[in-house]
VEXDREN-2710 file (C-alpha; in Angstrom, 1 decimal):
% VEXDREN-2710
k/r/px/py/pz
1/UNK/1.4/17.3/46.2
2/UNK/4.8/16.2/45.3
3/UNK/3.3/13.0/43.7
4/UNK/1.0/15.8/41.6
5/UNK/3.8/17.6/40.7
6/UNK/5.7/14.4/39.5
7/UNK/3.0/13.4/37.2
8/UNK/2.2/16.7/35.0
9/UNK/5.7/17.2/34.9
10/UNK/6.0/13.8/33.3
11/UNK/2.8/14.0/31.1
12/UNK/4.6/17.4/29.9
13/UNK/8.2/16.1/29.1
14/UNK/6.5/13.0/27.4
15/UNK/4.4/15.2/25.2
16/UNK/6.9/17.1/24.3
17/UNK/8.9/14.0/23.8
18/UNK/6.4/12.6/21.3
19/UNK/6.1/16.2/19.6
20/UNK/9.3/16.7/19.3
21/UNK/9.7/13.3/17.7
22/UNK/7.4/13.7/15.4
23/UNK/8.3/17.1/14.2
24/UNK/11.9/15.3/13.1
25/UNK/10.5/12.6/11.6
26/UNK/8.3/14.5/9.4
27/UNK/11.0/16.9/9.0
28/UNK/13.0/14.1/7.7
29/UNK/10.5/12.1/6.2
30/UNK/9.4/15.0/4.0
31/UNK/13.3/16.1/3.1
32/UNK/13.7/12.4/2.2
33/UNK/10.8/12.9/-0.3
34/UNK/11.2/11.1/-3.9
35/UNK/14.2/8.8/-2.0
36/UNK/12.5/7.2/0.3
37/UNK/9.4/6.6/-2.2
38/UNK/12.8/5.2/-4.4
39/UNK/13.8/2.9/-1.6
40/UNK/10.4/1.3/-1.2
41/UNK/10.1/0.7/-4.8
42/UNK/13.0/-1.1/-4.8
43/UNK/11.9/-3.6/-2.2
44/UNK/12.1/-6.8/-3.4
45/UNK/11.6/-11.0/-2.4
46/UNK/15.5/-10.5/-1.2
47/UNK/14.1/-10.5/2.3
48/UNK/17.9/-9.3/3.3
49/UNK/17.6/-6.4/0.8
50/UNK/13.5/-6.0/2.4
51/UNK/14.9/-5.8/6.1
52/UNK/17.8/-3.1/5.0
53/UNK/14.3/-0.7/3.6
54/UNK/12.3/-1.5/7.1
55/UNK/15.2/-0.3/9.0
56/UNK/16.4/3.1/6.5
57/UNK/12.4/3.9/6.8
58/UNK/11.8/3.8/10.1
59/UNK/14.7/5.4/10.7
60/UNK/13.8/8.3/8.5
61/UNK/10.5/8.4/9.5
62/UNK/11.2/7.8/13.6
63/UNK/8.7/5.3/14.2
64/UNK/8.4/1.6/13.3
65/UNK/4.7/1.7/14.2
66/UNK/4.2/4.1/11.1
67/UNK/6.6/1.6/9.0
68/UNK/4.3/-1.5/9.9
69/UNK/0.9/0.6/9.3
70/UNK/2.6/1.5/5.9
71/UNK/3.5/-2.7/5.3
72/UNK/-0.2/-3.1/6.0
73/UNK/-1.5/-0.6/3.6
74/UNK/0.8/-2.1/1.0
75/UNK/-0.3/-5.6/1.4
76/UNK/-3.7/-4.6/1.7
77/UNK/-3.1/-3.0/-1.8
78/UNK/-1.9/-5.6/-3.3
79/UNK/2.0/-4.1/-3.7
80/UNK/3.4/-6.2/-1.4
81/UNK/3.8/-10.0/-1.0
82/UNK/4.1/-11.1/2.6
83/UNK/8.0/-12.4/2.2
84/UNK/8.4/-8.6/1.7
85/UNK/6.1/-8.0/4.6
86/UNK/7.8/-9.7/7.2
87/UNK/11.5/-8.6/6.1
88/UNK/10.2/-4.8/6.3
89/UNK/8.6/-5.4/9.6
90/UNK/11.8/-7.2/10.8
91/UNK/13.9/-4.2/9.6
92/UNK/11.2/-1.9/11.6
93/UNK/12.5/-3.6/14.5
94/UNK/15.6/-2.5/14.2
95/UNK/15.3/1.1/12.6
96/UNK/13.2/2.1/16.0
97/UNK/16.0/1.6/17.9
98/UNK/17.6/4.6/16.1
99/UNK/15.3/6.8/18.6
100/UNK/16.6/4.7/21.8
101/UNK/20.7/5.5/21.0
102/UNK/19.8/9.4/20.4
103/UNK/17.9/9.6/23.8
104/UNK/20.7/8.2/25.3
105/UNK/22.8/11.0/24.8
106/UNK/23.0/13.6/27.8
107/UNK/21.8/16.5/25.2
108/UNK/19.2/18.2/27.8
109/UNK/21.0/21.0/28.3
110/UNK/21.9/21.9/24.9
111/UNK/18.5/21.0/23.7
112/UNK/17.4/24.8/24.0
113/UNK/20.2/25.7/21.2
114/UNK/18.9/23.4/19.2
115/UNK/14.8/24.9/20.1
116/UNK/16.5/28.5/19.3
117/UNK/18.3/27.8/16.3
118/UNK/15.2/25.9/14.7
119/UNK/12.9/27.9/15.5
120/UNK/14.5/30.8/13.8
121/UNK/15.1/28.6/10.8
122/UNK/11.3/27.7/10.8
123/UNK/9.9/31.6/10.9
124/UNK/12.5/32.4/8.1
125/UNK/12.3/30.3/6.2
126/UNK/10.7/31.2/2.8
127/UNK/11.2/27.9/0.8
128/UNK/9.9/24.3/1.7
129/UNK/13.1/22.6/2.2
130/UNK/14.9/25.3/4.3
131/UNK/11.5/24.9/6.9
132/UNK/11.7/21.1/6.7
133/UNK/15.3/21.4/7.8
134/UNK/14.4/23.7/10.4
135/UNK/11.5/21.2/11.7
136/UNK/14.3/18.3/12.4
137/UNK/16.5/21.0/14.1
138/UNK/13.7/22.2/16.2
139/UNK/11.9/18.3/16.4
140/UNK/15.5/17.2/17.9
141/UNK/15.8/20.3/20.1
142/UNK/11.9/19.8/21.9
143/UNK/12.9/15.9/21.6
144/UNK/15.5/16.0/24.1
145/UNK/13.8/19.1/26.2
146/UNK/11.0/16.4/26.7
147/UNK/13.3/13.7/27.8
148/UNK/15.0/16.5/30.2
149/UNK/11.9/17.4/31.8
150/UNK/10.9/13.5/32.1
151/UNK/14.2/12.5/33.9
152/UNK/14.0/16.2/36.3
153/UNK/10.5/14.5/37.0
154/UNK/11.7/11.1/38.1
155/UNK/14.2/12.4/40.7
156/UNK/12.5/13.1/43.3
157/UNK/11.2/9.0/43.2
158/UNK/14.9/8.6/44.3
159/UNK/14.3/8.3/48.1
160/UNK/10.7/6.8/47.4
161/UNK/10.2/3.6/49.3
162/UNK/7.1/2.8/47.3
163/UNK/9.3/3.6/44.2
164/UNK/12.2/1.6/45.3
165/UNK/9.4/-1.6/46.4
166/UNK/8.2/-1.4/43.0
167/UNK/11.3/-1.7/41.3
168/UNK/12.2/-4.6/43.1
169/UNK/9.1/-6.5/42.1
170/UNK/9.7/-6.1/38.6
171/UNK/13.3/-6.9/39.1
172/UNK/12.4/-9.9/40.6
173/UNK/9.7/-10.7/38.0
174/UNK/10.6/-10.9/34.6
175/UNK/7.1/-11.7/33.8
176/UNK/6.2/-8.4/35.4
177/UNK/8.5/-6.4/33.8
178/UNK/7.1/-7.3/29.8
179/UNK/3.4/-6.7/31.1
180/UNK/4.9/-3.1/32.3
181/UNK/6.5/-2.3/28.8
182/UNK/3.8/-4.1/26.9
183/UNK/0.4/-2.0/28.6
184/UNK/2.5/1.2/28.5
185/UNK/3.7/0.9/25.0
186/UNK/0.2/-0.2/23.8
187/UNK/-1.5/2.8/25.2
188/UNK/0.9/5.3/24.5
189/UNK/1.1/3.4/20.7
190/UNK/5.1/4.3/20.8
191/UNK/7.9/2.3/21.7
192/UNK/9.9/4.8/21.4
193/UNK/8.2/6.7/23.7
194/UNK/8.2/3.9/26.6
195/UNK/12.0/3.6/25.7
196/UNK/12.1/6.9/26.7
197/UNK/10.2/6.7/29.8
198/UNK/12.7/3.7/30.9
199/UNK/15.9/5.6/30.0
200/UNK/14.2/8.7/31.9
201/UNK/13.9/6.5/35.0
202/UNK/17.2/6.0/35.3
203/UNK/18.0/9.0/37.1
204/UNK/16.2/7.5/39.8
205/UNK/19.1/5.4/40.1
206/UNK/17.1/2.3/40.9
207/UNK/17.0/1.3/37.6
208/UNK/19.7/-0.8/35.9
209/UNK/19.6/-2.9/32.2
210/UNK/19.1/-6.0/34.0
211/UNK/15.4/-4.7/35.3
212/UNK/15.0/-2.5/32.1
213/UNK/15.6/-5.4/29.7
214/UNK/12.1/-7.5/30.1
215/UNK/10.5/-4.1/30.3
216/UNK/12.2/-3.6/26.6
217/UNK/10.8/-6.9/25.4
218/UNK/7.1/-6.0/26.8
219/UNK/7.7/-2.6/24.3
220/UNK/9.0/-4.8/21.5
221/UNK/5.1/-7.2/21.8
222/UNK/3.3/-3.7/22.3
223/UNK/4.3/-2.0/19.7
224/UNK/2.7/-4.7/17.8
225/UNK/-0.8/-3.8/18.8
226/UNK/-0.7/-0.4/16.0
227/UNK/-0.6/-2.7/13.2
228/UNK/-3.4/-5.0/14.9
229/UNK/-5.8/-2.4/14.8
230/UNK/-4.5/-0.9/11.4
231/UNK/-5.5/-4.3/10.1
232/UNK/-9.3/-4.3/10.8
233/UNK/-11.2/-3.6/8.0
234/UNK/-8.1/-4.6/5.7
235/UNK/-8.2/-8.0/3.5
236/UNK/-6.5/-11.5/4.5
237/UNK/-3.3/-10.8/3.3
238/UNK/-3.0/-7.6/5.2
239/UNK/-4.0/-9.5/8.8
240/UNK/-1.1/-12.0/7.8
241/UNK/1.1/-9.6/7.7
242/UNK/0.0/-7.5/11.4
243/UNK/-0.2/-11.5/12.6
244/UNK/4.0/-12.2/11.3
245/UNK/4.4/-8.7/12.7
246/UNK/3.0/-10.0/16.3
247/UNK/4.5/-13.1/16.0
248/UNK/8.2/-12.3/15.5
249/UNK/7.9/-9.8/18.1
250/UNK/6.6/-12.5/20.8
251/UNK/8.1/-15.1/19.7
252/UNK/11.3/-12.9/20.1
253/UNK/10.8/-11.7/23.3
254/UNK/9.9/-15.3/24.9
255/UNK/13.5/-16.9/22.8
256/UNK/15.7/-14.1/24.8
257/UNK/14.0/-13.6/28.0
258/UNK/16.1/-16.9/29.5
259/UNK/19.3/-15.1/27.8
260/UNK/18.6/-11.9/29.8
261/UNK/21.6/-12.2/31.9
262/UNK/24.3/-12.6/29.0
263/UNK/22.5/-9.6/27.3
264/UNK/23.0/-7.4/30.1
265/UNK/26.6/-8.9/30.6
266/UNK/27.4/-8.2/27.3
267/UNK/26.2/-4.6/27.0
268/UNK/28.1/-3.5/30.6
269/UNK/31.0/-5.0/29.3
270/UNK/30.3/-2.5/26.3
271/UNK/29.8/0.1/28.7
272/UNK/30.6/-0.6/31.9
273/UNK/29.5/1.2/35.2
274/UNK/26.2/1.4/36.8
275/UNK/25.6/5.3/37.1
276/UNK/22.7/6.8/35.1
277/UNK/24.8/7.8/32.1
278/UNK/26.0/4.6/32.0
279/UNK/23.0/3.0/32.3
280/UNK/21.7/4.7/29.6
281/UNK/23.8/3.8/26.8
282/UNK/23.4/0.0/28.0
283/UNK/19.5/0.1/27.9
284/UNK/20.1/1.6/24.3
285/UNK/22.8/-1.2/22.9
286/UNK/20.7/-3.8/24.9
287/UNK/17.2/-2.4/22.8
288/UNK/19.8/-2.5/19.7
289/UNK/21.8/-6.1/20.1
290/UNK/18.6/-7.6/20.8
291/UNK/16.4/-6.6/17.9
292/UNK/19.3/-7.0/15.5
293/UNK/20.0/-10.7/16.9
294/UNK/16.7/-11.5/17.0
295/UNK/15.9/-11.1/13.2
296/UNK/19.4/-12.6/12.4
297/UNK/17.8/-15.6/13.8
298/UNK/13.9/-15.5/13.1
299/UNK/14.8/-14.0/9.1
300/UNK/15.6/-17.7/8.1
301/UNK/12.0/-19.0/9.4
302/UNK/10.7/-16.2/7.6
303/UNK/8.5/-18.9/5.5
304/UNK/7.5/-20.7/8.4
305/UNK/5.8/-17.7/10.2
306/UNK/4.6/-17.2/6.8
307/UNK/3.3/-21.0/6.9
308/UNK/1.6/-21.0/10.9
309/UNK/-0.6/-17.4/9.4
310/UNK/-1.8/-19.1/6.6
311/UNK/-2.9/-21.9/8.6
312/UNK/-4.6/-19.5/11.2
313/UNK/-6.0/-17.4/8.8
314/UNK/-6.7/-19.9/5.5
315/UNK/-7.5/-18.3/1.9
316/UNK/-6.7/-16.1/-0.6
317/UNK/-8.4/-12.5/-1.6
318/UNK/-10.6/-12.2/-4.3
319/UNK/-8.6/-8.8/-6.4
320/UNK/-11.4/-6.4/-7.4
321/UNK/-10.0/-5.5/-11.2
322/UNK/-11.8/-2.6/-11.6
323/UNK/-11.0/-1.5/-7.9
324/UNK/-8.0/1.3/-7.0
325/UNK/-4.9/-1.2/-7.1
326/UNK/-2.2/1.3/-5.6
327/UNK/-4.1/3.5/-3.4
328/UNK/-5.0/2.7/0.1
329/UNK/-6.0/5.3/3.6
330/UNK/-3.7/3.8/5.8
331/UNK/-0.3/5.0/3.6
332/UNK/-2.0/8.5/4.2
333/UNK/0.0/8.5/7.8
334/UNK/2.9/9.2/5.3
335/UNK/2.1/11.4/2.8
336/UNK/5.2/11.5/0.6
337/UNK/4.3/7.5/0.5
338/UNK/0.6/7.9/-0.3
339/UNK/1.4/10.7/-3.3
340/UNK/3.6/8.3/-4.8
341/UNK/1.0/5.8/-4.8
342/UNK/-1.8/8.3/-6.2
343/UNK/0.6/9.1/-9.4
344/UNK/1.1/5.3/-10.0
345/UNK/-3.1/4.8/-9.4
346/UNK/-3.3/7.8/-12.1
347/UNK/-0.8/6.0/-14.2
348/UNK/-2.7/2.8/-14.6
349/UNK/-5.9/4.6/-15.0
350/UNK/-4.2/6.2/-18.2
351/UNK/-2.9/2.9/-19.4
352/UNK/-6.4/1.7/-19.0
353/UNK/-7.8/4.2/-21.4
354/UNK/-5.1/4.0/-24.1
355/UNK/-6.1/0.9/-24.0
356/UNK/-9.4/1.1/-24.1
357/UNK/-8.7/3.8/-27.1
358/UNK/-7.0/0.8/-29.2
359/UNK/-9.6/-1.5/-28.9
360/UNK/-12.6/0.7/-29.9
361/UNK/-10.1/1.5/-32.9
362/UNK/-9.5/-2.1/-33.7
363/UNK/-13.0/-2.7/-33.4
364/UNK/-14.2/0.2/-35.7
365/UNK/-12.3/-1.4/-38.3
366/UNK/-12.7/-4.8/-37.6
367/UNK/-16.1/-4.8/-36.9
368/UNK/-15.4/-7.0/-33.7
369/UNK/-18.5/-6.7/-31.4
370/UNK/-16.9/-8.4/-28.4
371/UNK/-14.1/-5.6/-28.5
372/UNK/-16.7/-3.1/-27.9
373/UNK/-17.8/-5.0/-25.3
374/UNK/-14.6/-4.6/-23.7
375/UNK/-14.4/-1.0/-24.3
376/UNK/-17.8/-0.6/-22.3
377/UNK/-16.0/-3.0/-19.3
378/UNK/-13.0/-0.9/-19.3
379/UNK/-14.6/2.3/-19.4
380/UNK/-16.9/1.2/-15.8
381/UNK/-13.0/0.4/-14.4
382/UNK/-11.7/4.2/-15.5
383/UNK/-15.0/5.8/-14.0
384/UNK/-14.2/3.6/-10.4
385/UNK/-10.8/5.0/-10.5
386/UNK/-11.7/9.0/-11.3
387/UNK/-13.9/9.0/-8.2
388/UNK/-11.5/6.6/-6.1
389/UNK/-8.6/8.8/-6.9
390/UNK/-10.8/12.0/-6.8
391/UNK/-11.6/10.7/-3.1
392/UNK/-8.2/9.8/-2.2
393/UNK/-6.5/13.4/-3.4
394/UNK/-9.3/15.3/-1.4
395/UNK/-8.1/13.8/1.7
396/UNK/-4.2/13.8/0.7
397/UNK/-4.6/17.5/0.2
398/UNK/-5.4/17.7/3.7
399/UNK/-2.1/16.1/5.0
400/UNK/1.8/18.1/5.1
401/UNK/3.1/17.9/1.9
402/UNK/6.1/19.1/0.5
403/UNK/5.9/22.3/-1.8
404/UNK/6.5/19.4/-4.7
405/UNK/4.3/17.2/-4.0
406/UNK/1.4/19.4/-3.3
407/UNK/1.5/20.7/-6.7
408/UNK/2.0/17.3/-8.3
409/UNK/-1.5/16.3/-5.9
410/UNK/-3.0/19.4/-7.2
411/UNK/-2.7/19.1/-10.9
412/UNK/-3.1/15.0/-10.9
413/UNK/-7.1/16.9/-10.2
414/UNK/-7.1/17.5/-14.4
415/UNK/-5.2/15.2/-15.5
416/UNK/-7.6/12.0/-14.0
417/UNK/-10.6/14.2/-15.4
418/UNK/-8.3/14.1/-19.1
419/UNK/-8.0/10.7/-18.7
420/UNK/-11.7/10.2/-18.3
421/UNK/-12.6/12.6/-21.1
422/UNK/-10.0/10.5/-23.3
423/UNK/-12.0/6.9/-21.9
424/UNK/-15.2/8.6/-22.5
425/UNK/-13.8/9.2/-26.4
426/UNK/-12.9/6.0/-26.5
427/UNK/-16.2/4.9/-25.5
428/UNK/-17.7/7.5/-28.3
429/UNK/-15.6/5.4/-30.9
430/UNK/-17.7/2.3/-29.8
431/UNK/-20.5/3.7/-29.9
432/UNK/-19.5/4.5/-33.6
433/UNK/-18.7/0.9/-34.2
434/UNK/-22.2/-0.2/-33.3
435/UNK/-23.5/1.8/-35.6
436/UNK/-21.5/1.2/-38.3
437/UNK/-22.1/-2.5/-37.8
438/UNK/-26.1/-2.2/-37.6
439/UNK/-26.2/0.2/-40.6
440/UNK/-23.4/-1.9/-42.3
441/UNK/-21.4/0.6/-43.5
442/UNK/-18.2/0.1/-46.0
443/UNK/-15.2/3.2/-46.4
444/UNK/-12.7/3.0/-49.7
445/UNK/-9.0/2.2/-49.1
446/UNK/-8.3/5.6/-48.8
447/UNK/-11.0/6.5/-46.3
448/UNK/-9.3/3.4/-44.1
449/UNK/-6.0/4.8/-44.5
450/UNK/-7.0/8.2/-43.4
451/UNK/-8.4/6.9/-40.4
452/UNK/-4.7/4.6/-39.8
453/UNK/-3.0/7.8/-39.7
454/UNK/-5.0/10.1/-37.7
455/UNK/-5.3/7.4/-34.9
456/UNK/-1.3/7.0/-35.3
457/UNK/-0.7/10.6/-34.7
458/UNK/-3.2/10.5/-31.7
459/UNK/-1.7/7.3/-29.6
460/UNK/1.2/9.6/-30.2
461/UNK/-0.2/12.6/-28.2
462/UNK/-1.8/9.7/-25.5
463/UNK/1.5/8.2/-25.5
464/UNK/3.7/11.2/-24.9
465/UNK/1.1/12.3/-22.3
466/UNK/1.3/9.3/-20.2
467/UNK/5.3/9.0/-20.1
468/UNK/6.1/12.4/-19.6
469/UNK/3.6/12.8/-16.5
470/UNK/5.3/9.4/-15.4
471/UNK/8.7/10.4/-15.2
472/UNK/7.9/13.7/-14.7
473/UNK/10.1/15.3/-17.9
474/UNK/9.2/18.5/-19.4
475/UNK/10.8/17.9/-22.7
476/UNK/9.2/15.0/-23.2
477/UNK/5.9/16.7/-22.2
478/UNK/7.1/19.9/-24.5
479/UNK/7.2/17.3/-27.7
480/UNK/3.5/16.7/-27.8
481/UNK/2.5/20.3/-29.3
482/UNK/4.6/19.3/-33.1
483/UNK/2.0/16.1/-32.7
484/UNK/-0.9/17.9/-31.4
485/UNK/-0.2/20.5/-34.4
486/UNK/-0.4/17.9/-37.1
487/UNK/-3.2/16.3/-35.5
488/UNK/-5.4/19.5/-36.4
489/UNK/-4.0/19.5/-39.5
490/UNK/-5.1/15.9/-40.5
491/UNK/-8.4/16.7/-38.8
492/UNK/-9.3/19.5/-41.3
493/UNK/-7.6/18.0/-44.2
494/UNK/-9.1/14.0/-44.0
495/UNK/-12.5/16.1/-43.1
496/UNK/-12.3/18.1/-46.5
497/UNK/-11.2/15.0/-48.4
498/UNK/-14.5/12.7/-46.9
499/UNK/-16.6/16.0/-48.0
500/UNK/-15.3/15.7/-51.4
501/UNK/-16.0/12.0/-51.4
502/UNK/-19.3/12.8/-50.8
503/UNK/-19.6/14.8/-53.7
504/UNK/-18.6/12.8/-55.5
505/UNK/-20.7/9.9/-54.4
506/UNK/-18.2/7.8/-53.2
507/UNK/-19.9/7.4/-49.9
508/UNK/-23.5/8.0/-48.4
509/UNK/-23.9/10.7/-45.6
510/UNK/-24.7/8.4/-43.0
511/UNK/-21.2/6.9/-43.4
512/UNK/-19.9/10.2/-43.8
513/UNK/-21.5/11.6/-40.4
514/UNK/-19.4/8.5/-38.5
515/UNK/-16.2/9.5/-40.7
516/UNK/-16.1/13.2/-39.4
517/UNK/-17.1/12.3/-35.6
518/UNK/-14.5/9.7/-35.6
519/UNK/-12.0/12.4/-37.1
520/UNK/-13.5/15.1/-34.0
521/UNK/-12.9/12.1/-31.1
522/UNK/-9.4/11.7/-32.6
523/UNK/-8.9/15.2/-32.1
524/UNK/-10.5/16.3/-28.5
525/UNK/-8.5/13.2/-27.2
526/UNK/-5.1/14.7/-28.4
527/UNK/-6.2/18.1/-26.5
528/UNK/-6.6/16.1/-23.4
529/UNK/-3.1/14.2/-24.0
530/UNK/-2.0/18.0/-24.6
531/UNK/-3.7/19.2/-21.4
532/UNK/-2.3/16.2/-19.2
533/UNK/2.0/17.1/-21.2
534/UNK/0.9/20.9/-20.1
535/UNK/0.4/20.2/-16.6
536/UNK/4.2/18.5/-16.6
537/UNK/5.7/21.4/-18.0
538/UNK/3.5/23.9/-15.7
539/UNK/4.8/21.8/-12.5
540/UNK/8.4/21.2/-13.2
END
């Protein structure tokens, strides 16, 4: 009975544990918003600089399992090289052990304060940010309820002799000890949450850093295991990187485990004393030393982990071109990540049909058949990334989004169906080209020119449409309706100017049907460019 009692009350404090962390790290994550999208843009081959982001991340975010998913999605994407990969995961390391120094604090019976206060702050709350703020409050509050609950539930191993023989054995058996922290942390897919479970045992006080300190380098391998199975179905690059990911953390664990002792020395002469609070703090700056030290000394052979991959798994990807470049499911596990990714996806898709919008120009008055060519290509690519991005906002929609973010998500909807309707113009000037080649049509000088400066005025419109929903600036957006104005204008006065011509005889009416549907693409794809400005203004 008592052994029943013991168990759900652990199961309990451990889910609330995990709940409670992960309330405060979305809390954090999603008051961190446009930063912490800033800081991952920023990482660069500075592996020093790459390590610095792994750690801030997971620190924000409160798990280094979600940080090394993310490094896979990235990589998988393309986005990331795997120099970059294996700083980040390094860093991860390191951030994790953020968790372990907060649960070492004897907060359990304040914890409800922080419950009360939160949850007050979460009910009224009537903006985003205020809720968010009141989700960490409340996330630290159940955090540190669970780990009360876990060590109540532990105490009464105190005067267990089956307890007490186990202990022994793993204190005797390093080996043991790392198979403990290694099954538990890959089942429960949380090192922080096996930390946890260690620091909780020490109210048994059977448990001291010596014994705790192979079970820490079990968690370290363990944790590894997310990112293995994050990697299946992923490219060769992203396996590399959950491989580095697994080898730094074994090879890590095996360097140390015949330094034990000194770490343990080290960390009591920190903290000395071998009471539970104690205890502790030294399983915390043991978790801490030890992942900081151990990337201090692995970061160097950073390109020979990245050598012993390659050799295991041999070859490059093949990059699908017309593919989604930016967006990829796994970065869904953090939203404000993934809608960062969908805007630059959107971007690109843009970029693609301005593009795609010069060369059927260039073409039309070039004559240049392989252009067109080209503009058909392109214009497969930008129908692949409506229904990739279409796919990928569907399901973004259905994760916790910031108040900002979700109406970004939302209106990126119309804009990558403007974008298309601007490729599909594009693809309508083509079209025009043909014909004007098969029927070999001529204009005047003046026709030509007419042409020059409504297509000016129109890259205008695309171009003001694609910067201002890039950086997000409403006066930017706002300048589009002066060019969208004299677009209309040029459209009805170039269109009364090729009727006159035609009355004139100056041209035939075939040539003049091409002239006037050129004009009318030039114009609907300044609405479009005027559609994707409005949406900046509407959601800033």
């Amino acid at each position: 009975m008592e052994a029943t009692k013991i168990i759900i009350q652990l199961i309990g404090g451990l889910g609330l544990f995990l709940y409670g962390m992960n309330l405060m790290g979305d809390g954090l994550e999603n008051s961190a918003g446009d930063k912490l999208k800033n800081i991952l843009e920023k990482v660069t081959s500075n592996p020093v600089s790459a390590v610095l982001v792994g750690a801030i991340v997971t620190a924000v975010i409160q798990s280094s399992s979600a940080t090394t998913v993310m490094v896979v999605g990235f990589v998988n994407a393309g986005l990331m090289n795997l120099t970059q990969a294996a700083g980040i995961i390094m860093g991860a390391n390191i951030g994790t052990t953020i968790t372990a120094q907060l649960v070492a604090f004897n907060l359990d019976a304040v914890a409800p304060i922080f419950v009360g206060v939160g949850t007050v702050i979460v009910l009224s709350a009537k903006g985003k940010k205020r809720k968010e703020f009141g989700n960490i409050i409340l996330g630290f509050g159940i955090l540190f309820m669970g780990m009360g609950l876990m060590s109540d539930s532990m105490k009464p191993l105190t005067n267990s002799p089956q307890f007490t023989n186990i202990i022994v054995a793993i204190g005797d058996n390093w080996i043991l000890g790392m198979l403990a922290g290694l099954a538990l942390t890959a089942v429960l897919q949380s090192s922080s949450a096996t930390t946890g479970i260690l620091i909780a045992l020490t109210a048994t006080g059977h448990i001291n850093v010596g014994i705790a300190i192979p079970v820490l380098f079990g968690c370290n391998i363990g944790t590894c295991i997310t990112a293995m199975l994050a990697s299946i179905g992923t490219n060769k690059t992203a396996h590399k990187a959950a491989l580095i990911h697994l080898f730094f953390n074994t090879l890590g664990a095996f360097i140390f485990i015949p330094f034990r002792g000194q770490l343990a020395g080290i960390v009591q002469y920190i903290v000395p004393g071998t009471d539970p609070e104690s205890v502790k703090r030294q399983i915390a700056n043991v978790h801490t030393i030890f992942n900081i030290s151990n990337t201090i000394l692995l970061l160097p052979l950073t390109k020979y982990l990245i050598y012993v991959v390659n050799k295991i798994i041999p070859g490059h990807d093949e990059i699908d071109k017309k593919g989604p470049k930016f967006i990829e499911n796994r970065l869904l596990q953090t939203p404000v990540i993934a809608a960062g990714q969908v805007i630059k996806e959107t971007i690109r898709m843009a970029n693609i049909a301005r593009k795609n919008l010069e060369m059927a120009v260039e073409a039309f008055k070039t004559n240049d058949n392989t252009l067109v060519e080209k503009v058909y290509e392109n214009e497969k690519t930008i129908n692949i990334l409506e229904e990739s991005i279409t796919e990928y906002l569907i399901k973004l929609s259905k994760c916790d989004l910031s108040e900002k973010e979700r109406s970004i998500v939302g209106a990126t909807y119309h804009v990558i169906n403007d974008i298309e309707r601007i490729g599909d113009h594009a693809e309508n000037v083509a079209d025009l080209t043909t014909e004007k080649i098969v029927k070999n049509v001529r204009y005047s000088d003046q026709a030509l020119k007419e042409i020059d400066n409504m297509f000016k005025y129109t890259l205008t419109s695309v171009n003001i449409a694609i910067e201002s929903y890039e950086t997000r600036n409403p006066k930017k957006a706002d300048s589009i309706f002066s060019v969208e104005v004299r677009v209309d204008t040029l459209e009805r006065e170039y269109r009364d100017n090729h009727i006159k011509r035609l009355n004139n005889g100056e041209c035939n009416a075939y040539a003049g049907t091409l002239f006037i549907d050129l004009l009318s693409n030039f114009e609907r794809i300044s609405d479009h460019a005027e559609n994707i400005a409005g949406s900046v203004i509407e959601n800033n």
